[in-house]
N, C-alpha and C positions, 0 to 999 in steps of 0.2 A: 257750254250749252248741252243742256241734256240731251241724247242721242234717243232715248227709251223712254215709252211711255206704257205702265198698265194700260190694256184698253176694260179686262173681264175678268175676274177670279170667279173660279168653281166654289159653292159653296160647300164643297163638300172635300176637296182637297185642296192642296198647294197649287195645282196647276192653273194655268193663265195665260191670256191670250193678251196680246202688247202690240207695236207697232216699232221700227228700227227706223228712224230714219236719215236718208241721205240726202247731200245735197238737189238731186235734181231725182230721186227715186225714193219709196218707204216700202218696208215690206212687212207681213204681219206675220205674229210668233204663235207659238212653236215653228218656227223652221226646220228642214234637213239638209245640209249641204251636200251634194254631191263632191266627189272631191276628182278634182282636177291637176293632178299635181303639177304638171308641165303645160298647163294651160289649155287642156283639153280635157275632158271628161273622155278613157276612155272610150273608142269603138265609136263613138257619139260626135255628130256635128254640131254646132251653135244651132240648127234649123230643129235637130231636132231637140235639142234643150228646151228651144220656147214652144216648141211644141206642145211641149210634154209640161210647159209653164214651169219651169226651172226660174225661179227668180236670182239664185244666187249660190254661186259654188267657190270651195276655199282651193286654192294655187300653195305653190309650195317654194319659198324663198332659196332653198339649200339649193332644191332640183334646177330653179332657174338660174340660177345664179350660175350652173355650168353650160345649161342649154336652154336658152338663145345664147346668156350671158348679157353682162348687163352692157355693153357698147352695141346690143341688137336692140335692146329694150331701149335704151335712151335714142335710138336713131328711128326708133317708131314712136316715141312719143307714150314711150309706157303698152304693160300689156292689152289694155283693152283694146288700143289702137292697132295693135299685133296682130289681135287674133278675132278683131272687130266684133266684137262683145260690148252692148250698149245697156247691160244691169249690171249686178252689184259682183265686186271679187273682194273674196276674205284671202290673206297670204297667212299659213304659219309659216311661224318663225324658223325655221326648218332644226326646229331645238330637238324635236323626236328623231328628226333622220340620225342628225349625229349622238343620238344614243343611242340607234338602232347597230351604228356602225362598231361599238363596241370596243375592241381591242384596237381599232384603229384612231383613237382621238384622247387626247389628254387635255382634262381643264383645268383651270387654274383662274384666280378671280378676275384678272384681266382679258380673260376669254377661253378659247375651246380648238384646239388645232386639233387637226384630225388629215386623214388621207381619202384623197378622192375613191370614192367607189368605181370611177370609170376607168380614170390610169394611175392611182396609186399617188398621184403626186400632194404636195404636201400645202396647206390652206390654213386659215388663220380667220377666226369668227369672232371678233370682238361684239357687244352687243349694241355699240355705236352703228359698224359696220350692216349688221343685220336691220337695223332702222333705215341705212341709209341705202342698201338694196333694194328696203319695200317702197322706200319713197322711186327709187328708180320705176320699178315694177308700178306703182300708182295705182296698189288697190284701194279699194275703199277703206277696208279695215285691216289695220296692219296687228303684227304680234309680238311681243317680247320677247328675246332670248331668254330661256329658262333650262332648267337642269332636269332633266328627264328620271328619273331612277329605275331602274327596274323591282324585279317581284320576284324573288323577297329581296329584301332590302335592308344591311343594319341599320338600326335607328342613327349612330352617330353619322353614319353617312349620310341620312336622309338628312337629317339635322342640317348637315354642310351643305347638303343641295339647296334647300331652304334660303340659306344665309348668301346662299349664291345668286339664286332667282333674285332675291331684293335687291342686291346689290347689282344685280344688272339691270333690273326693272330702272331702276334710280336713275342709271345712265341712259340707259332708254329714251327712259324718258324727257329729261335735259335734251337728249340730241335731237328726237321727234320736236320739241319745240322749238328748238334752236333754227331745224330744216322748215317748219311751218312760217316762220320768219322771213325767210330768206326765199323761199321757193313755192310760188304761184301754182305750181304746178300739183303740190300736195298740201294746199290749203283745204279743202277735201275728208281729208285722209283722217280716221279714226284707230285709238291706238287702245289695245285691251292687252290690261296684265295679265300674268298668270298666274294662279293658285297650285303652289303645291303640297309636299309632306308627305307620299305613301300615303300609305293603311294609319297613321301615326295621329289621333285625333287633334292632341298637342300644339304638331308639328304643322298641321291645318289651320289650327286655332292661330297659331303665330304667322301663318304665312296671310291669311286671310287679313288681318290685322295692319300691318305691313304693308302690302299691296292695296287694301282700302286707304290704306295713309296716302297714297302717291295720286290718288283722284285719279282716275285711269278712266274711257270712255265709255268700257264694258269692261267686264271680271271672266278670263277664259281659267276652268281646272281642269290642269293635266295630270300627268301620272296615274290615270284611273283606264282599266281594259288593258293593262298591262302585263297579266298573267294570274293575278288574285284573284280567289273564289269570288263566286257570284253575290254572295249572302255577305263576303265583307266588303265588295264595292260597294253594295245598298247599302250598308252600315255608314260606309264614309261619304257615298251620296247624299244623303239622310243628314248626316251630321255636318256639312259642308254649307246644305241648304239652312238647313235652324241658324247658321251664325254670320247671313248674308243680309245684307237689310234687301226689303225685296222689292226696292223700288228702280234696285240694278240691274240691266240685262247681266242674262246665267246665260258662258257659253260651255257647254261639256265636252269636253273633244274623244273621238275616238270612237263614239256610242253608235252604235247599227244594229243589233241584235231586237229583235221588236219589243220582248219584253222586258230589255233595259230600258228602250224606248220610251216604253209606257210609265215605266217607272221612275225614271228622270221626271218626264214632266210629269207625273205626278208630285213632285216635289218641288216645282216648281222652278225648274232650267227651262231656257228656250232656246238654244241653240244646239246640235247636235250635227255631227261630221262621220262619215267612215266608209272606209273602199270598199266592205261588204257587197252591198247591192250590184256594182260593176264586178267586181274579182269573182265573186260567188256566179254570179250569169254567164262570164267568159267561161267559167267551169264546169256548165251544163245547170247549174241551179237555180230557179227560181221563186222568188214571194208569190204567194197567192194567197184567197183568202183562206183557203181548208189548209192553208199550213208551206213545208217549203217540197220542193217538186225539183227531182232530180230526172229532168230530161233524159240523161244518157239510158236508165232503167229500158231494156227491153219492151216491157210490158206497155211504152207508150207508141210502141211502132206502128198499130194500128187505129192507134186512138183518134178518134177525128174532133174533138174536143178542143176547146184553145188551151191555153195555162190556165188562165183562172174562169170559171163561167159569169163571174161577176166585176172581169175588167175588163173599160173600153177604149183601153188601148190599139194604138195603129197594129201591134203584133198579134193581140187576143181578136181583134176583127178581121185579120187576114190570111193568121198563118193553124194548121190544126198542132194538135202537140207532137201526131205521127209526122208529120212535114220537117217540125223543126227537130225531132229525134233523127230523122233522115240524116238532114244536116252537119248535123254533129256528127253523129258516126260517120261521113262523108268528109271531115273535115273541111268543111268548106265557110266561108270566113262569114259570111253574112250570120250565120246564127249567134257571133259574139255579138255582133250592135244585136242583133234583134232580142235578144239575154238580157242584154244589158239595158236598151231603150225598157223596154216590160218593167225590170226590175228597178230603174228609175220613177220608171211613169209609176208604178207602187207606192214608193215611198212618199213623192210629194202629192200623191192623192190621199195616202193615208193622212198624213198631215194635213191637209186643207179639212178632211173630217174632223180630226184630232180638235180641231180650231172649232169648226163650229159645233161640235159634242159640247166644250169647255163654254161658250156664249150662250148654251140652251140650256146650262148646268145638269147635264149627263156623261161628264167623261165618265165618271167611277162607272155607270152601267153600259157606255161604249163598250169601257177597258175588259170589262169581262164579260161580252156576248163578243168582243173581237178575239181575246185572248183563249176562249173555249173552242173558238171554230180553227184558230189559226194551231192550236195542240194537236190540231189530227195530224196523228203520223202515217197514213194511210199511202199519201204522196211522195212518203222518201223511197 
């Protein structure tokens, strides 16, 4: 059953508005996922997620898997029930963590050993196994194990990553249906492959190809914000989208920067993830609309201003900028949630415009009366 439907295409770009739907919830696209990795969205409680009308944020299989682990997940009934979360949870496959971790993890096509980031101890990620944590976990949308590469990358290696993601997409797959079978409990449960290949057009062409062959519920591509210029991500965003039929939800993983934002869906993704918006707010920084606003700056100590004059958010209605500069330079823990609640409530406002720009057929002149006011550097 199809998960995805077009609901609008822009007549003037790629970009498009659609509808996801779930068992007992649907959400409309372009989406932003906040990311949750251990089931929390930084700083931030579930109250004020729906606050702030959060419909849906990705959890991180690798990270849960040590903590709760899964005999805490299976004895609640799965995360939702954990962490009493009544919308939607995307889990990746925790395939980036163990490429992040580097010299500590050897793969090989029966899977990916590596050493715990916490005590060093030693772990085994077959891509059965990662299926069958998510179905523990009982998110909505589960993820493939895939092969992350970094940047730069030799072709022949990317190549083998390649030949590796399919080949565990494949078992993947098999196992997710095998547990759809057998287990009421993630009958539910949507399973999206991943796309990858570097910078390598080729290598995209074949992967895309490949991972279309397996009928997958939606198409996630990785390996992109992984250190490669800007102008050749767009290149192989660009070239990703052209060889996608587009009647498939596009998830992009990794994307926060606003005017990759914009520029994804521009081309026609609807999904987009990334710890930006929390990491960067714990760090004094804020989104606004005249651009990004580095709270800690002096020059805001007196300022009685909120973050942004044109959000209305619980933090822009209560707190001035001199207040939460205080804060900060006080070290005092409230200004992370209240960073990070702000720079959330940003993101999925901006997207709820994004959405209705794209239904009036004005994103292209959204994108640049947004992307002209948010260039002012005035604010860093």
């Amino acid at each position: 059953m199809q998960i995805f439907k077009v609901f609008h295409k822009d007549p003037h770009s790629q970009a498009r508005t659609g509808v996801l739907s779930f068992k007992d919830f649907q959400i409309t696209t372009p989406i932003f996922l906040p990311v949750g990795t251990l089931g929390v969205v930084k700083t931030l409680s579930y109250q004020d997620l729906k606050e702030i009308k959060v419909e849906a944020f990705i959890a991180n299989t690798y990270h849960l898997y040590f903590r709760p682990g899964e005999e805490i997940l299976k004895k609640f009934g799965g995360l939702k029930n954990f962490i009493n979360w009544d919308k939607i949870i995307f889990t990746d496959s925790g395939g980036f963590q163990v490429y992040s971790l580097r010299e500590l993890k050897k793969i090989s096509e029966e899977g990916v050993e590596f050493k715990s980031h916490i005590d060093g101890s030693l772990h085994f990620f077959t891509p059965e196994k990662v299926i069958e944590l998510q179905s523990v976990i009982g998110s909505d949308v589960a993820v493939c194990l895939d092969e992350c590469v970094e940047y730069p990358v030799e072709y022949n290696y990317a190549k083998r990553a390649v030949e590796i993601t399919t080949l565990w997409a494949k078992r993947s797959k098999k196992r997710f249906e095998e547990l759809k079978k057998s287990n009421l409990n993630v009958t539910h449960q949507k399973l999206f492959g991943v796309i990858q290949g570097s910078v390598y057009k080729d290598l995209r062409k074949q992967s895309i190809e490949e991972i279309l062959n397996l009928s997958f519920d939606g198409y996630a591509i990785g390996g992109l914000a992984v250190g490669e210029p800007r102008s050749l991500m767009w290149e192989v965003v660009e070239f990703i989208s052209e060889n996608l039929p587009e009647d498939l939800v596009r998830y992009i993983m990794g994307i926060g920067e606003i005017e990759d934002i914009f520029f994804c869906i521009e081309k026609g993704y609807d999904i987009m993830d990334c710890v930006l918006p929390t990491r960067n707010g714990r760090n004094g920084q804020a989104l606004t609309s005249f651009g990004k606003l580095n709270i800690k700056n002096s020059k805001y100590s007196k300022d009685e201003n909120p973050l942004d004059l044109e959000c209305n958010c619980f933090v822009c209605k209560n707190y001035s900028r001199a207040l939460l500069h205080h804060y900060y330079k006080s070290q005092e823990l409230l200004v992370l949630r209240l960073m990070s609640y702000h720079n959330v409530y940003f993101m999925i406002n901006l997207f709820k415009k994004i959405q209705e720009k794209i239904n009036t057929d004005r994103f292209l002149e959204f994108k640049k009366e947004f992307l002209k006011k948010f260039s002012n550097s005035e604010n860093e």
